[in-house]
C-alpha positions as CSV (number, residue, x, y, z in Angstrom):
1,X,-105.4,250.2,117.7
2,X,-102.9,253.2,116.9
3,X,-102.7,256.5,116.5
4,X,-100.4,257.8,114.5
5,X,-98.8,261.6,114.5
6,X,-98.7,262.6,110.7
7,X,-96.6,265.3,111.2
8,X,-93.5,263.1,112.8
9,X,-95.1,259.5,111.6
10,X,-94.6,258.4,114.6
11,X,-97.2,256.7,116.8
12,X,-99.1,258.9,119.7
13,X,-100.6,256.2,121.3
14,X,-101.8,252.5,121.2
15,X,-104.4,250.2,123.0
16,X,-103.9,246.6,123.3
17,X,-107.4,244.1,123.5
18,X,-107.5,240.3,124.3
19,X,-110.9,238.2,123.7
20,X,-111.4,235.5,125.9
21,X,-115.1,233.9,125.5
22,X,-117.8,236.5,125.6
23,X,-115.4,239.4,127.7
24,X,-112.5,241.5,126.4
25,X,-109.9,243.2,128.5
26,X,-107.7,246.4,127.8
27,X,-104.3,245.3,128.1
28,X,-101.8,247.8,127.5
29,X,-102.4,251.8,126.9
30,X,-99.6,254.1,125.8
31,X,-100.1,257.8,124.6
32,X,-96.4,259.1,123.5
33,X,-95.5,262.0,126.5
34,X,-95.8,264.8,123.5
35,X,-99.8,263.5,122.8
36,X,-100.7,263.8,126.6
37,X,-103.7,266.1,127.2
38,X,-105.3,266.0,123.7
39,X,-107.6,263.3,124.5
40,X,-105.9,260.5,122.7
41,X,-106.4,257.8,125.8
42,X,-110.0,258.8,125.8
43,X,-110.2,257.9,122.2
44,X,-108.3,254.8,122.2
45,X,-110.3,253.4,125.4
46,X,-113.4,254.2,123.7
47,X,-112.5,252.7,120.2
48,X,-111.7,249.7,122.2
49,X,-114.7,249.7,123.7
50,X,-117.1,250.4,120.5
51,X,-114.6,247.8,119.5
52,X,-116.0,245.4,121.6
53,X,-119.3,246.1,120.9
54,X,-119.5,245.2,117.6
55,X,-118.1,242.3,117.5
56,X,-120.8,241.4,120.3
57,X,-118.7,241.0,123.3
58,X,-120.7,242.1,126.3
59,X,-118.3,242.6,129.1
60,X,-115.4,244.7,128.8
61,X,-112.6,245.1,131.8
62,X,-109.5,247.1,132.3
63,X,-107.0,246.9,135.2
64,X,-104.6,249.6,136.3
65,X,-102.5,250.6,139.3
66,X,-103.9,252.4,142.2
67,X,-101.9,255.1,141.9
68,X,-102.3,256.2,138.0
69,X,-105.0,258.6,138.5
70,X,-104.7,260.1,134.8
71,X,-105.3,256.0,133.5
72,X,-108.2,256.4,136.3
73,X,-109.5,259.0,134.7
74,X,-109.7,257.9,131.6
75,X,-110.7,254.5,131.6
76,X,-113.6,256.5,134.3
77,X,-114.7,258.9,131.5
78,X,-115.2,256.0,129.0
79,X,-117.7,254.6,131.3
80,X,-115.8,251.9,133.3
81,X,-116.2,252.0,136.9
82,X,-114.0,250.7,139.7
83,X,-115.6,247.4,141.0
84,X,-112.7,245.9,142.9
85,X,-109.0,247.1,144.3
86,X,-106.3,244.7,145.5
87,X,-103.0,245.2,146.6
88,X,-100.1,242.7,145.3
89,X,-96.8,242.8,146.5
90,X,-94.4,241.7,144.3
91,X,-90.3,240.3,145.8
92,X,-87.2,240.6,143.2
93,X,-84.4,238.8,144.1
């Protein structure tokens, strides 16, 4: 799903959703730095979600970093809530 800024056509934001089975997940989320604080995540998490919904799907999931409190929050106000933190350390060489 995308939004698109009319004025610039230029996208504002997208949400990415895979299907596996009878659960979706929220892959990627991207709201362009000029859409921030319009409510444009909000919107794309929950047309993912109603999304999901009709097409029957009765889990949904998300996974974010620890430390993105504004993803937090909106994946949080769409109704998700946190059920499980890890930490993964991660080695380039």
């Amino acid at each position: 799903l995308t939004i698109v800024d009319v004025d610039f056509n230029q996208p504002l934001g997208f949400i990415t959703i895979h299907v596996d089975g009878d659960e979706a997940s929220i892959g990627l989320v991207a709201v362009a730095e000029r859409g921030r604080g319009k409510g444009i995540g909000i919107n794309l998490t929950a047309a993912a979600v109603n999304w999901a919904w009709e097409q029957n799907i009765p889990q949904i999931k998300v996974v974010t970093q620890g430390c993105n409190i504004p993803a937090q929050r909106v994946f949080q106000h769409a109704g998700f809530v946190t059920t499980k933190t890890d930490v993964w350390l991660h080695s380039w060489l």
